[in-house]
C-alpha positions in Angstrom: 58.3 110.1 57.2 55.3 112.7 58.1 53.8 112.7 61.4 51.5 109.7 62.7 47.7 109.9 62.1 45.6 110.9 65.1 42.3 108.6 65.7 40.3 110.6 64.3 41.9 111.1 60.9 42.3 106.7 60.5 38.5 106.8 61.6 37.8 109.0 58.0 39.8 107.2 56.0 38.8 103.5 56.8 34.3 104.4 57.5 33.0 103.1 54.3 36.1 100.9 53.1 35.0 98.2 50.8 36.7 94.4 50.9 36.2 90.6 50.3 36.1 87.7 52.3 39.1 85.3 52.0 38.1 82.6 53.9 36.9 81.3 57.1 39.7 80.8 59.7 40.2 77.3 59.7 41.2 75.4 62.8 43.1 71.9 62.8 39.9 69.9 62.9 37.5 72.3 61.5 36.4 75.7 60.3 35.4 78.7 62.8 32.3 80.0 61.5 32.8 82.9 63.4 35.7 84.0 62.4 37.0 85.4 59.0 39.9 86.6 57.0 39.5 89.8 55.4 41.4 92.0 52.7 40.4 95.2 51.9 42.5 96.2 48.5 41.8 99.7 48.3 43.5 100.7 51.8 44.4 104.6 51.1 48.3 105.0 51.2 49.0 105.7 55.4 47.1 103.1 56.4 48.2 99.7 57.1 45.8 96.8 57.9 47.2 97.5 61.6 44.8 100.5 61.7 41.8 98.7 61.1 41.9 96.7 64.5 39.2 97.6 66.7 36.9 98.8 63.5 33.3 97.4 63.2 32.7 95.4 60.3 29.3 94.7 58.5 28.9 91.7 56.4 26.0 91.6 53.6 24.8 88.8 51.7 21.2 87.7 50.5 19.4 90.2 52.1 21.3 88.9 55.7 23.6 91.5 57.9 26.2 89.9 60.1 28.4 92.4 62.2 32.0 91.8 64.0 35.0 93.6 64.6 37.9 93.5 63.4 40.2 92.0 66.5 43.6 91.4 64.8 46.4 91.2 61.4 46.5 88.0 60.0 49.7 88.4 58.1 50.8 91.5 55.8 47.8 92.3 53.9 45.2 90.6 55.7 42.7 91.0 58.9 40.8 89.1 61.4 37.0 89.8 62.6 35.0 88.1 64.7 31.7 88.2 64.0 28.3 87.7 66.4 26.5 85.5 64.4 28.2 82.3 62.7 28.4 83.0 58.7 26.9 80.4 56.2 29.9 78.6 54.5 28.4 79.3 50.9 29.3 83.2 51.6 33.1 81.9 50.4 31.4 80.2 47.0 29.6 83.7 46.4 32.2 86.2 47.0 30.9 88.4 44.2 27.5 88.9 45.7 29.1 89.9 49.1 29.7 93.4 50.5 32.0 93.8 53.3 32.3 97.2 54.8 34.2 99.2 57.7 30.9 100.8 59.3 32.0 102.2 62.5 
């Protein structure tokens, strides 16, 4: 194994990572609007999606910007973020006209 990233070095590898929205997370009675499940595919070879906690994320669909952060791993492959602003449920219907990016 070679030596750990520093912050810095995770912080130039994950600004400007592109992903998709899975789905809201879903409670037992209903859907959080605030809070999403996120995979970003292309995840350069040391990362893990553990490295992505604490990242900002922006969220762009129809000419609308909601921001969040992601705040935890939600199994192997997948995040959490928690957004500011509730999201629209037909975001999930048009996931090929949404951009998710790691902005900050």
């Amino acid at each position: 194994m070679g030596k750990p990233l520093t912050a810095e070095e995770i912080k130039k590898l994950t600004i400007g990572l592109r992903g998709y929205v899975i789905n809201l997370r879903i409670g037992m009675d209903n859907p959080r609007y605030r809070q999403l499940i996120l995979w970003f595919p292309d995840l350069p070879e040391p990362l893990k999606p553990d490295n992505l906690i604490g990242r900002i994320v922006e969220i762009r669909w129809k000419n609308k910007v909601f921001r969040g952060k992601i705040y935890r791993k939600h199994g192997k492959k997948y995040v959490r973020a928690m957004l500011e602003k509730p999201i629209p449920g037909q975001v999930l219907v048009e996931t090929h006209n949404v951009v998710v990016e790691i902005v900050g």
